[in-house]
C-alpha positions as a printed NumPy array, in Angstrom:
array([[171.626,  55.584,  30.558],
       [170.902,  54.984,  34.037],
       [174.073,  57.109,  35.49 ],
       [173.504,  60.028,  33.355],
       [169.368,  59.779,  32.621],
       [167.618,  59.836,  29.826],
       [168.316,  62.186,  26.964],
       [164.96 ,  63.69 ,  28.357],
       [166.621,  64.435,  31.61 ],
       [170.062,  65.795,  30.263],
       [168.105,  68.151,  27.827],
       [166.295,  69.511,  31.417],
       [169.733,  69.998,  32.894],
       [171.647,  71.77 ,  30.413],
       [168.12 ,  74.069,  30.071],
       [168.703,  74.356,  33.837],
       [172.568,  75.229,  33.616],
       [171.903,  77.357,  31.273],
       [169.477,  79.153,  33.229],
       [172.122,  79.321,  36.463],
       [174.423,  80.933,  34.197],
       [171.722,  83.755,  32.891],
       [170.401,  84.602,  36.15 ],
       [174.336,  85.233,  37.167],
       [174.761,  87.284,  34.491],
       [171.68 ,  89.482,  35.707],
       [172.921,  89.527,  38.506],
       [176.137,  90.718,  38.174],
       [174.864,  93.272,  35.764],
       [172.613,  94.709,  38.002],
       [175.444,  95.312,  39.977],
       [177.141,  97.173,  37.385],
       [174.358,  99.277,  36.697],
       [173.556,  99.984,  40.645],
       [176.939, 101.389,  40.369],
       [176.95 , 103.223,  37.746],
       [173.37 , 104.884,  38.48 ],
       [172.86 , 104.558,  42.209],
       [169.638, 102.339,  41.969],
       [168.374,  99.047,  39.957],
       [166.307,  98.956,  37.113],
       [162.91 ,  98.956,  36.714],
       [163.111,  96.088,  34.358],
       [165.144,  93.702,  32.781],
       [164.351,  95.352,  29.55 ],
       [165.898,  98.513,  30.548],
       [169.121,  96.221,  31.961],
       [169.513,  94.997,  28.44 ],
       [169.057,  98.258,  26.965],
       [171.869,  99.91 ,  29.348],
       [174.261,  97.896,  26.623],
       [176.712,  97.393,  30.431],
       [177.043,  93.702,  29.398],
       [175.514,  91.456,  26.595],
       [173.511,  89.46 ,  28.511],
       [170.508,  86.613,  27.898],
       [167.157,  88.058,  29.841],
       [164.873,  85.169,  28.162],
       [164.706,  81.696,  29.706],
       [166.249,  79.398,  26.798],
       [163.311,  76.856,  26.697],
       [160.558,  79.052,  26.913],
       [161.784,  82.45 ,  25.75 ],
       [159.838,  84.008,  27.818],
       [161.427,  86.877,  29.705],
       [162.64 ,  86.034,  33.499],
       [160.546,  87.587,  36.507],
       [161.856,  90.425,  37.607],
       [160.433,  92.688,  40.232],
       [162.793,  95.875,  41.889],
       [161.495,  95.782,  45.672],
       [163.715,  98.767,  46.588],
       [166.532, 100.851,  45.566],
       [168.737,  97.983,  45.78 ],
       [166.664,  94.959,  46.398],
       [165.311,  92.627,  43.81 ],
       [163.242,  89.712,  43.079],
       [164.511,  87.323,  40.414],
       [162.317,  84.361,  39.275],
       [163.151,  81.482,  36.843],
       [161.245,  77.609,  36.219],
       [163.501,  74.814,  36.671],
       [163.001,  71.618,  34.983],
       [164.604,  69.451,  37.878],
       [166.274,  70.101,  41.365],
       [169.282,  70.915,  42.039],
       [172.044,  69.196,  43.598],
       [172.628,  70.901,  47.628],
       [175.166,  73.655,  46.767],
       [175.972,  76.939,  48.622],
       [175.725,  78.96 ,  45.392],
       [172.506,  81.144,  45.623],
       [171.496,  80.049,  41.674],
       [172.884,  76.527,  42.218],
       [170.484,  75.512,  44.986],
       [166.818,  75.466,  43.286],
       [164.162,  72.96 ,  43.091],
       [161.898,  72.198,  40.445],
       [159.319,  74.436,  39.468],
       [159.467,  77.953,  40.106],
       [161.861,  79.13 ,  42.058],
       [162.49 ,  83.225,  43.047],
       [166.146,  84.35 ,  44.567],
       [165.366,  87.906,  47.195],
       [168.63 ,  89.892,  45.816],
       [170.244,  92.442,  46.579],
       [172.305,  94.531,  43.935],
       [175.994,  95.45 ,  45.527],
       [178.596,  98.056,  44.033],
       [181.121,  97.365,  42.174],
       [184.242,  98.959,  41.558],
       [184.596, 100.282,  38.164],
       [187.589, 101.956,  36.471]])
């Protein structure tokens, strides 16, 4: 128990990978849909509603819906609450502390056939 915490603690992480893996999958579907449309969305409900990729919008603790704010035509704000802090990593989603934490994005094309 004292290498891998609590069960506490490993409940917080996987809520916390979990959450990682959602905000990538905004991401990258923002990308698709700046491609596709030449701008972001104006919300993450209308992302969802595009139907360009099945993807989770709701934090999976709290189901509340992630902060989203469009900043420009490309830029973005994306907000989520982690439980604990992150291990150092260069991944943008992978470095977070605890608490809320907002990633400054901004959406890039992406080829499409």
């Amino acid at each position: 128990m004292f290498l891998t915490g609590s069960p506490f603690q490993q409940r917080e992480k996987r809520f916390d990978e979990r959450r990682v893996e959602n905000l990538r999958e905004i991401a990258l579907s923002i990308d698709y849909f700046f491609s596709r449309y030449g701008s972001i969305p104006e919300s993450l409900e209308q992302l969802e509603k595009s139907g360009n990729i099945a993807i989770d919008i709701t934090d999976p603790e709290t189901d509340k819906i992630y902060d989203y704010e469009k900043i420009s035509k490309a830029t973005y704000r994306l907000c989520a609450v982690f439980s604990q802090h992150s291990e150092k990593n260069v991944d943008k989603f992978l470095s977070h502390g605890a608490g809320k934490v907002c990633f400054v994005l901004n959406a890039k094309k992406i080829e499409t056939r």
